[in-house]
C-alpha positions as CSV (number, residue, x, y, z in Angstrom):
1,X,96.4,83.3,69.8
2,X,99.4,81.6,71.5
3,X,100.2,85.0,74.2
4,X,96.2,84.4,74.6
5,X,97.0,80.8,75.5
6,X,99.8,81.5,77.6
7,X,98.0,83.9,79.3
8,X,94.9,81.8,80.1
9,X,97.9,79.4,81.5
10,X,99.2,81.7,83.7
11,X,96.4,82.7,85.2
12,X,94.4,79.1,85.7
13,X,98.2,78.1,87.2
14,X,97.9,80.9,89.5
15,X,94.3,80.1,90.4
16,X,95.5,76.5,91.3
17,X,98.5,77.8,93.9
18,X,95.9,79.9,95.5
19,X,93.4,77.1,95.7
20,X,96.0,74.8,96.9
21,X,97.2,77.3,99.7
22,X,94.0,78.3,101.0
23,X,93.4,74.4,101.3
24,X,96.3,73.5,103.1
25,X,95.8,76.6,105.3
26,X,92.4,75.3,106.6
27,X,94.6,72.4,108.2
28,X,96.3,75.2,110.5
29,X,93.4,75.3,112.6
30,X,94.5,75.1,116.5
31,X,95.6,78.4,116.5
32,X,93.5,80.3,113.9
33,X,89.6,80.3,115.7
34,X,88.1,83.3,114.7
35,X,91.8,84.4,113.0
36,X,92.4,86.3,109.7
37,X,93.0,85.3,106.6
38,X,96.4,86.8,104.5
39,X,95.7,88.1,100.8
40,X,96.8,86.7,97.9
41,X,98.7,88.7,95.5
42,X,100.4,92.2,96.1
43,X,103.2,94.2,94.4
44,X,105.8,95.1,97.2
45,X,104.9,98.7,97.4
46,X,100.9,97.7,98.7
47,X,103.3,95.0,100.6
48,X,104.8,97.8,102.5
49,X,101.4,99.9,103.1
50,X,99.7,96.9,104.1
51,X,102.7,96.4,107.2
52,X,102.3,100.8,107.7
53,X,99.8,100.7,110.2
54,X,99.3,104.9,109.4
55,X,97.7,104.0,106.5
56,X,94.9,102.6,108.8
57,X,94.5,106.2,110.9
58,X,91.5,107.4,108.6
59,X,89.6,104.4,108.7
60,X,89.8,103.9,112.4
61,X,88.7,107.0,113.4
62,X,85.3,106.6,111.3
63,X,84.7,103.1,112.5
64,X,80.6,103.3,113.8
65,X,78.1,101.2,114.0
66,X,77.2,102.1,110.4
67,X,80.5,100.8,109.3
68,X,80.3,97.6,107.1
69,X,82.8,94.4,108.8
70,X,84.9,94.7,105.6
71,X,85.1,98.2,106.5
72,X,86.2,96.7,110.5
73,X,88.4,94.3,108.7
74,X,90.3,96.7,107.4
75,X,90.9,99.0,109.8
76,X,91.0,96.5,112.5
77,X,92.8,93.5,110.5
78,X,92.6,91.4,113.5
79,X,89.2,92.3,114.6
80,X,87.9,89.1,113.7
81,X,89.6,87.2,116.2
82,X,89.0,90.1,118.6
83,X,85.1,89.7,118.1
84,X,85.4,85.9,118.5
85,X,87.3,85.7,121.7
86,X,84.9,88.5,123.7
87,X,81.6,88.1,122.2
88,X,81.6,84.7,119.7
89,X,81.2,86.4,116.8
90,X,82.8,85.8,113.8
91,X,84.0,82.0,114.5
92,X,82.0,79.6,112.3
93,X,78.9,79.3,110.3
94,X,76.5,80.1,112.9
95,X,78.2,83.3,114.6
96,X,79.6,84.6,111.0
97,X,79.3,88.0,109.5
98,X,79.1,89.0,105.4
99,X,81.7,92.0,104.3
100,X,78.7,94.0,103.6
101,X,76.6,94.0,106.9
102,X,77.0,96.6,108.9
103,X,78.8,96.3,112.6
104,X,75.7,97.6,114.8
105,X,73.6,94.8,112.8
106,X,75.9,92.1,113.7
107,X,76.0,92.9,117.1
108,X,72.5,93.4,117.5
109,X,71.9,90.4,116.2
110,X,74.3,88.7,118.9
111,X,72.3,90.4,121.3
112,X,75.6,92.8,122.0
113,X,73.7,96.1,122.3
114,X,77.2,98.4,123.6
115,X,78.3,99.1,120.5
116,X,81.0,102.2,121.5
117,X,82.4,99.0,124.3
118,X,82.9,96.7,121.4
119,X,85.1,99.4,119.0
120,X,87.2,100.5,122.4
121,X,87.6,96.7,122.3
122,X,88.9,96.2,118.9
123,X,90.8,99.8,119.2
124,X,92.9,98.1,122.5
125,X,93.3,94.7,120.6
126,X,94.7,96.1,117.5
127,X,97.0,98.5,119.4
128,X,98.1,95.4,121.1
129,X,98.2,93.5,117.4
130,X,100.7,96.5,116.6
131,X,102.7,96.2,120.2
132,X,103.8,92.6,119.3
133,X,104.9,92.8,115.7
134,X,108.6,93.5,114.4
135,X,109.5,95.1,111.2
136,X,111.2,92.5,109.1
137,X,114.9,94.7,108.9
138,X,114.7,94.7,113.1
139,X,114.0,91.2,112.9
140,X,117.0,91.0,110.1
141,X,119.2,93.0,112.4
142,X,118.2,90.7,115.6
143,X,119.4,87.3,112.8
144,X,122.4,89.3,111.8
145,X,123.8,90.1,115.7
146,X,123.4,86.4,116.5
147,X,120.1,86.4,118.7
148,X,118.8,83.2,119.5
149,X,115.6,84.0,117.9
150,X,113.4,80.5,117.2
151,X,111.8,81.5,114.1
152,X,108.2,80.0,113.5
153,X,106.5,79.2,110.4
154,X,102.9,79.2,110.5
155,X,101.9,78.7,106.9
156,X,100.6,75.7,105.3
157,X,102.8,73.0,103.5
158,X,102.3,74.2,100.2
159,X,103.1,77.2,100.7
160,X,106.6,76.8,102.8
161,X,107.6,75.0,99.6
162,X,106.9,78.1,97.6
163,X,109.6,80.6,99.4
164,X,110.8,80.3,103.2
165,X,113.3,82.4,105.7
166,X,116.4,80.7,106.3
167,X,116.3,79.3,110.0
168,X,112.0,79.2,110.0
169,X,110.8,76.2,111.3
170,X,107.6,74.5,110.4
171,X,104.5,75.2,113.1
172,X,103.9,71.5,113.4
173,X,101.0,69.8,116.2
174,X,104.4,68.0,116.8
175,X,106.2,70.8,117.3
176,X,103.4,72.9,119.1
177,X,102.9,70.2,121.5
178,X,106.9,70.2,122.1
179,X,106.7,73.4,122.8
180,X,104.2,73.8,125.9
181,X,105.9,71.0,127.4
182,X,109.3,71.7,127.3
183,X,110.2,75.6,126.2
184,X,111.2,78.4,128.7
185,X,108.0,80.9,128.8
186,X,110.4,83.9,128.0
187,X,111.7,82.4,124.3
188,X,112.3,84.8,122.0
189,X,110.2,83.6,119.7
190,X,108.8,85.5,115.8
191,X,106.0,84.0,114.2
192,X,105.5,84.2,110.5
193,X,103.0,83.8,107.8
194,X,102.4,85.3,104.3
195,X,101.4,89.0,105.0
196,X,101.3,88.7,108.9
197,X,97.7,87.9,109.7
198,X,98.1,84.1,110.6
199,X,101.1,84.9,112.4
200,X,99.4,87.4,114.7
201,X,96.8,84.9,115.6
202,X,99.6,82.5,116.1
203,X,101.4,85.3,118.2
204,X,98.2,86.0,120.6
205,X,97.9,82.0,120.8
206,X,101.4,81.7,122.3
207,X,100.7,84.9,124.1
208,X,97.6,83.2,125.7
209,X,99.5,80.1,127.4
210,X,102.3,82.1,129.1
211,X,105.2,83.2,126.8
212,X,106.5,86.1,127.5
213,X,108.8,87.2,124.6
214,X,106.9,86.4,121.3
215,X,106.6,88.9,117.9
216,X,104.4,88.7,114.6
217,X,106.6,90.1,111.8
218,X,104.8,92.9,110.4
219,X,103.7,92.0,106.9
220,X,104.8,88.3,106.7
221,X,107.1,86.9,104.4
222,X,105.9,88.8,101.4
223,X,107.4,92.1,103.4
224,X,110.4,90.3,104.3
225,X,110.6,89.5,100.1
226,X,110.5,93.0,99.5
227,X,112.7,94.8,102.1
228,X,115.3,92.4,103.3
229,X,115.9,89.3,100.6
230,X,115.0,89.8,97.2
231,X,115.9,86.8,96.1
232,X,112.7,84.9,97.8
233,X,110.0,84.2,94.9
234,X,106.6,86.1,96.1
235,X,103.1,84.5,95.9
């Protein structure tokens, strides 16, 4: 009866961080229209297959317009955004999509009738989603060798208190603001989140109003728990 107890514990205690992250996340809005939500929850050897974008070869190469949007989702992880920023889709209530309905359905019902255009489309924005990411032991080289790297932290509150990168700083409106005013366009500047989804949106946002030199790391900080400091508590 007690390990039952205990176990009931753990997991309502879990189901409150989770509740409490995706809450705080939903505060991170100026970058994340039409972005993509990080999973919860991964052991570190899905951690690493989730960064390995080979393991997304088969399912990109079958991608139709038969194919259901989780089935986009996962082969396109920031297809989403993608879909949002070319055709409204995907954005909010009105222009939103279920996992289950298929991609030639949720076009047609956008009035988008090309449907070959719109997977070129997501095919050249993922290949450019892979373009500006950095593994995390590159990134840990670039931190060893002294580079002036400004190291962002796009995650909600709650979850920066769980675990952090040394050097991160918090993506603040403060801080945002701060920077389109007053940073050189050609910063090197890596963006982070929890499994590298947020970050890429973040990435493509900075990307969008002129700097030059920004990266996503590949996998977040859950991949940079696994392969670089083990020492980091994972969530």
């Amino acid at each position: 009866m007690a390990g039952n107890n205990r176990l009931i514990g753990e997991r309502a205690s879990r189901r409150s961080i989770d509740i409490r992250v995706e809450q705080a996340s939903n505060t991170h809005q100026f970058w994340r229209k039409g972005g993509t939500a990080d999973t919860i929850g991964s052991d570190c050897a899905t951690s690493a297959k989730m960064s390995n974008m080979e393991s997304l070869a088969m399912a990109i190469s079958t991608i139709d317009k038969n194919s259901t949007m989780e089935e986009v989702l996962s082969a396109y992880p920031g297809a989403r955004r993608a879909l949002m920023r070319r055709y409204h889709i995907g954005g909010c209530g009105h222009c939103g999509f279920a996992p289950q309905e298929r991609l030639g359905d949720v076009l047609r019902r956008h009035n988008v009738l090309a449907v070959n255009e719109v997977i070129t489309h997501l095919q050249a924005s993922h290949e450019q989603d892979e373009r500006i990411q950095i593994q995390p032991k590159e990134l840990a080289r670039l931190l060893g060798d002294g580079a002036k790297v400004k190291l962002l932290d796009v995650r909600a509150p709650e979850e920066q208190q769980i675990a952090r990168i040394e050097g991160g700083i918090p993506a603040t409106q403060e801080l945002v603001q701060e920077m389109m005013a007053s940073w050189p366009k050609d910063t090197l500047i890596v963006t982070y989140c929890h499994q590298g989804m947020r970050s890429l949106d973040a990435a493509s946002y900075l990307i969008g109003h002129g700097f030059t030199n920004v990266r996503s790391l590949a996998g977040g900080i859950d991949a940079w728990a696994c392969e670089v400091d083990r020492s980091l508590p994972r969530y």
